[in-house]
C-alpha positions as a printed Julia matrix, in Angstrom:
213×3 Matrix{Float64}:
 108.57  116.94   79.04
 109.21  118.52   75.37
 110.17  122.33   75.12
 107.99  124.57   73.71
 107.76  125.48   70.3
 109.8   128.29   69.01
 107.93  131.56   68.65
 107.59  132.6    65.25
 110.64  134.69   63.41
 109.92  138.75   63.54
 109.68  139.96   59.53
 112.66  140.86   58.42
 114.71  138.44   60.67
 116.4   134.99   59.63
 115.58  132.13   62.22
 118.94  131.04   63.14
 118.84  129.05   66.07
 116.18  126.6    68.04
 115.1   127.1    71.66
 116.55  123.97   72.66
 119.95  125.05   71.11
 119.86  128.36   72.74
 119.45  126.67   75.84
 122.24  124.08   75.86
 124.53  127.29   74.76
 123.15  129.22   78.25
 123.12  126.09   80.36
 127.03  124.82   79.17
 127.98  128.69   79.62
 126.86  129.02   83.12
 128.49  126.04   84.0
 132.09  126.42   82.11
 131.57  129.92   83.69
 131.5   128.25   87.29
 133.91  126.03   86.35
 136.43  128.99   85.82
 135.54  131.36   88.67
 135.8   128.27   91.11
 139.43  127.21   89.42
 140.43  130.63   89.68
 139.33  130.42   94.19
 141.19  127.4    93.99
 144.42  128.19   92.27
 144.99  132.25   92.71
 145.99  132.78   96.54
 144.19  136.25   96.54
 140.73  135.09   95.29
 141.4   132.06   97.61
 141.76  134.56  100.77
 138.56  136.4    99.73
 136.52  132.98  100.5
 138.27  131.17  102.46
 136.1   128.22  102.56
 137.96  126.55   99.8
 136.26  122.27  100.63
 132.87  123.98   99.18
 134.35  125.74   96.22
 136.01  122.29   95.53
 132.86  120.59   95.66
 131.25  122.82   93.17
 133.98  123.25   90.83
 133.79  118.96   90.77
 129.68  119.0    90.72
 129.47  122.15   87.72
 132.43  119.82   86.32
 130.65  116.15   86.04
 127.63  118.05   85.08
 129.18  120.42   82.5
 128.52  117.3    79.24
 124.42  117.21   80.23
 123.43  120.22   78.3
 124.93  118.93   75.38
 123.33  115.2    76.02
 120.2   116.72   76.73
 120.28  118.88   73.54
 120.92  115.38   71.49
 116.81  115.52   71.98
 116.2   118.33   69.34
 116.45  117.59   65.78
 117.87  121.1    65.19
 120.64  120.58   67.58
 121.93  117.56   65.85
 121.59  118.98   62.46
 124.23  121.97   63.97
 126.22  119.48   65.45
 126.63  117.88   62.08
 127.26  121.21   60.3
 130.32  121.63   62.75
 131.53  118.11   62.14
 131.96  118.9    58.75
 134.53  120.77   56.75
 134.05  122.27   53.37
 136.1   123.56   50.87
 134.94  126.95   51.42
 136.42  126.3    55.0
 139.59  125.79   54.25
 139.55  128.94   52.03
 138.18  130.66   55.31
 141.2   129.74   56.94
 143.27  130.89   53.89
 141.65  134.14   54.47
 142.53  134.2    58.08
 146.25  133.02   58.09
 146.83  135.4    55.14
 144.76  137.98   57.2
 142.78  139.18   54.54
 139.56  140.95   56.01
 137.72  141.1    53.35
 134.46  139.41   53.66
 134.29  138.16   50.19
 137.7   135.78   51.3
 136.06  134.5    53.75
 132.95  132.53   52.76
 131.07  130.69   55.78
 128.28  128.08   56.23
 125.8   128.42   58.89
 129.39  127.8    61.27
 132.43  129.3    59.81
 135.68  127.33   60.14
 137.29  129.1    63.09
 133.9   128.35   64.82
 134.43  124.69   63.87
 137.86  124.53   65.36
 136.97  125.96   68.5
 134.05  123.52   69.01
 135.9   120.45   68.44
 138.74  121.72   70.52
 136.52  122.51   73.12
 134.54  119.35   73.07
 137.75  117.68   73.48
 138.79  119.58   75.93
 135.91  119.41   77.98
 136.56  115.38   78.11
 140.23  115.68   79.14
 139.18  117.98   81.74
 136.39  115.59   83.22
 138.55  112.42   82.91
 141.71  113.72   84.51
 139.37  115.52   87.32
 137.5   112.21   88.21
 141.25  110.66   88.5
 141.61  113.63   90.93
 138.35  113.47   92.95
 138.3   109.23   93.16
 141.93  109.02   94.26
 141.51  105.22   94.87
 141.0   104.64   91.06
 144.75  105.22   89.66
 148.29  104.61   91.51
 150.2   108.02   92.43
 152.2   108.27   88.6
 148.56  108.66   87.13
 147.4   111.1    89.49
 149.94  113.21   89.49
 150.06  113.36   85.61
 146.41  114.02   85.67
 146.46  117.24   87.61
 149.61  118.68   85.58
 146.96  118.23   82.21
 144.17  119.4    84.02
 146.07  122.7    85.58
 147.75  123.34   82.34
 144.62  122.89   80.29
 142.89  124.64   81.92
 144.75  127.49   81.65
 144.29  126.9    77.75
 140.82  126.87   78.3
 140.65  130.18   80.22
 142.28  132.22   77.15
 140.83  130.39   74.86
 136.92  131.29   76.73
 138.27  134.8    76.73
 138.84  134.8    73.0
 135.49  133.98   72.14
 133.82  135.8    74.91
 135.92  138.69   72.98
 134.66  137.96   69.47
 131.14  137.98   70.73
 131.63  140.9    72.37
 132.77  142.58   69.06
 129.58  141.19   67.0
 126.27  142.48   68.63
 124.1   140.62   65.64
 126.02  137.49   66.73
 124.78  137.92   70.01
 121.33  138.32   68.91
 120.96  135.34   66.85
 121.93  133.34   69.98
 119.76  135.19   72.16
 116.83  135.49   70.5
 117.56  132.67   67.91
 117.04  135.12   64.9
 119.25  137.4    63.19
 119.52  140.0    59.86
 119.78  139.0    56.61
 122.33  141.4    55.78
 124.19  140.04   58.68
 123.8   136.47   57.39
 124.41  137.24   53.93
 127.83  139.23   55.12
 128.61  136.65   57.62
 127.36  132.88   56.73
 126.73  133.44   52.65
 126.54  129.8    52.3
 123.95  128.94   54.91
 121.83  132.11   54.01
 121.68  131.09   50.3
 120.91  127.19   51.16
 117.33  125.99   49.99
 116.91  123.86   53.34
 117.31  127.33   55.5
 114.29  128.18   57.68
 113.64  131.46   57.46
């Protein structure tokens, strides 16, 4: 089964981002969202007392857990989602004047220049990939119990408690800087975006010859 194509971009707009990527964004969300509302049954005594039936919100916090990677596999289908994946694996040396920019806290948008992914967007996607894997190794050493002695299991659920703590204000941070950038929003919901916005934002991707438009 192949997704469809994607609809053509509205005049005026800057295509942005594929269906397939929009998808894997959605599909990962809902499931690091699950992920965090279960955690937060398991581990906060009043949310645990509002449900009460804490075996089943263990068994899908472990399920939305093992499957939170698929999206991401799946999305190693679409041409466009590797090319992204690339463009966040790679760091510029306008990225490390972004960062400049940032530490120095200079707002100005001219300071801050920005492929298609700016660098802060780059951190947080490695960190989070990373993060992700921690999270799913030291969980399966939690769920299989037979596959490490006690020393291993223990260590695994003080990472994956404490790390996922990280993970929680981390989420919110992003969830906050989306909230704060409606065009943002748009590009990833409808996979298109302004040109102002992607001249202002990403002046390096919106001036590359290879962008669709």
């Amino acid at each position: 089964m192949t997704l469809r194509a994607d609809a053509p971009v509205a005049p005026g707009r800057v295509h942005r981002f594929s269906r397939a990527e929009r998808w894997v964004h959605r599909l990962t969300a809902v499931l690091m969202g699950v992920c965090v509302v279960t955690a937060a049954f398991l581990y906060i005594p009043e949310f645990a007392e509002l449900v009460g039936r804490r075996e089943l919100v263990v068994r899908i916090h472990e399920w939305a857990g093992l499957a939170l990677p698929v999206p991401v596999l799946a999305g190693l289908a679409s041409r466009a989602f590797r090319a992204d994946l690339g463009h966040l694996n790679r760091f510029g040396p306008h990225d490390r004047v972004w960062l400049r920019a940032v530490l120095r806290r200079d707002r100005r948008r001219a300071s801050r220049p920005a492929g298609k992914f700016n660098a802060g967007q780059k951190i947080y996607a490695a960190w989070i990939a990373g993060a992700v894997l921690v999270m799913l190794g030291t969980g399966l050493l939690m769920w299989f119990t037979h596959l490490a002695p006690l020393l291993w299991r223990t260590s695994a659920t003080f990472v994956h408690d404490w790390l996922a703590l990280t993970i929680g204000v981390v989420l919110a941070g992003h969830i906050g800087m989306a909230l704060g950038d409606p065009e943002a929003r748009r590009g990833m919901r409808t996979g298109s975006v302004s040109p102002e916005w992607a001249e202002r934002e990403h002046p390096h991707w919106r001036r590359s010859p290879g962008r669709r438009t």
